[in-house]
C-alpha positions as CSV (number, residue, x, y, z in Angstrom):
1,X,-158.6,87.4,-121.3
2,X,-156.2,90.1,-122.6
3,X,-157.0,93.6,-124.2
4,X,-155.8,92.5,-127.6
5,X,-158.5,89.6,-127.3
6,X,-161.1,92.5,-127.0
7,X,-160.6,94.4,-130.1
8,X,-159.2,97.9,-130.6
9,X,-159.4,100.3,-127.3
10,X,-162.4,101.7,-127.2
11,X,-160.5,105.5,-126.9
12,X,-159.1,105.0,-130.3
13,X,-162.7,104.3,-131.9
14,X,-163.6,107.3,-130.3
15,X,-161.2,109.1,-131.7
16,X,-161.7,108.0,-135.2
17,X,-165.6,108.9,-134.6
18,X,-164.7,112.7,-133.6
19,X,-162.2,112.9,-136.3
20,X,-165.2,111.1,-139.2
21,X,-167.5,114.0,-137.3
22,X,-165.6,116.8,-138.0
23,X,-164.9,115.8,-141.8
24,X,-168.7,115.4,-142.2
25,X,-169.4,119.3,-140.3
26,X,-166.6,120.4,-142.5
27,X,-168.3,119.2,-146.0
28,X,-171.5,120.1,-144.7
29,X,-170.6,123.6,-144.2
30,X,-168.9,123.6,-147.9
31,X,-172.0,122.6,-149.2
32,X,-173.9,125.4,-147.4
33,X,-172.0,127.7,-148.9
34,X,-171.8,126.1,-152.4
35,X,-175.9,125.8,-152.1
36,X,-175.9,129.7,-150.6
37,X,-173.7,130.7,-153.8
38,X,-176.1,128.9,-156.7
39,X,-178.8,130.7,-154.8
40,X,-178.0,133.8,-154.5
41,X,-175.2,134.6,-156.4
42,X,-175.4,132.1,-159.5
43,X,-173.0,134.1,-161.6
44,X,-169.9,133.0,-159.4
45,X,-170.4,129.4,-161.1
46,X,-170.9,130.9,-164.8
47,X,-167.8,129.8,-166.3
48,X,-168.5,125.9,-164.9
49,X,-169.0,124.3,-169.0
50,X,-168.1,127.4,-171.0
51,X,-163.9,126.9,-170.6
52,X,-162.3,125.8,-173.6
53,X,-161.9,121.8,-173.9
54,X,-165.7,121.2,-172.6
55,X,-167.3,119.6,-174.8
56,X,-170.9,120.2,-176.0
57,X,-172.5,118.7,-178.6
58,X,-176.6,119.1,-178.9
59,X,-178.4,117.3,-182.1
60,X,-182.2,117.5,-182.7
61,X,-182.8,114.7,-179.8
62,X,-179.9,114.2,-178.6
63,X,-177.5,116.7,-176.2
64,X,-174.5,115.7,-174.8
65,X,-172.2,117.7,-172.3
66,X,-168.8,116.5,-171.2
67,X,-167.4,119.1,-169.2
68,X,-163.7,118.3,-169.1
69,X,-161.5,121.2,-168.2
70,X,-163.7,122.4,-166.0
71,X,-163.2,118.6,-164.0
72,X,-159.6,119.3,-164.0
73,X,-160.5,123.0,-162.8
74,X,-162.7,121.7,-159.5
75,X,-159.9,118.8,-159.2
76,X,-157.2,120.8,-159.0
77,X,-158.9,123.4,-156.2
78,X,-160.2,120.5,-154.1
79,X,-156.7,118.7,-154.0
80,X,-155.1,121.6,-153.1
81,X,-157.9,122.2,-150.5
82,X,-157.4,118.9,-148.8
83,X,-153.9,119.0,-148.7
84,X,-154.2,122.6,-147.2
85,X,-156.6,120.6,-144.9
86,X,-155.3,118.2,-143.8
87,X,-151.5,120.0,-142.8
């Protein structure tokens, strides 16, 4: 029986487990600190929904909030996090 009839080496799944670790401390700690922010500093997040382009439309039953810009906003910061990242 040869290794490649064993599956992948078992060093490499390690590696992939360390490396899905650290991603998982890494948002965990973002989270903190978004969670720590909303807490005790909720005006930092007081522009999320008011930029121009979010849409918000409230009837006697019915509200509806579609917060577009602001999407592109947190998209644009997290994509340039991650590629900051992962350099």
């Amino acid at each position: 029986m040869t290794n490649a009839d064993r599956g992948p080496v078992p060093s490499l799944i390690a590696l992939k487990t360390k490396t899905m670790a650290k991603w998982f401390i890494i948002l965990g700690a973002v989270l903190l600190l978004i969670g720590a922010a909303l807490q005790f500093a909720p005006w930092l997040f007081g522009w999320f929904g008011k930029l121009p382009g979010d849409i918000n439309i409230k009837r006697e039953s019915v509200s509806v909030f579609i917060p577009i810009t602001s999407m592109i906003v947190v998209s644009l910061i997290l994509t340039l996090l991650l590629n900051l990242l992962n350099r």
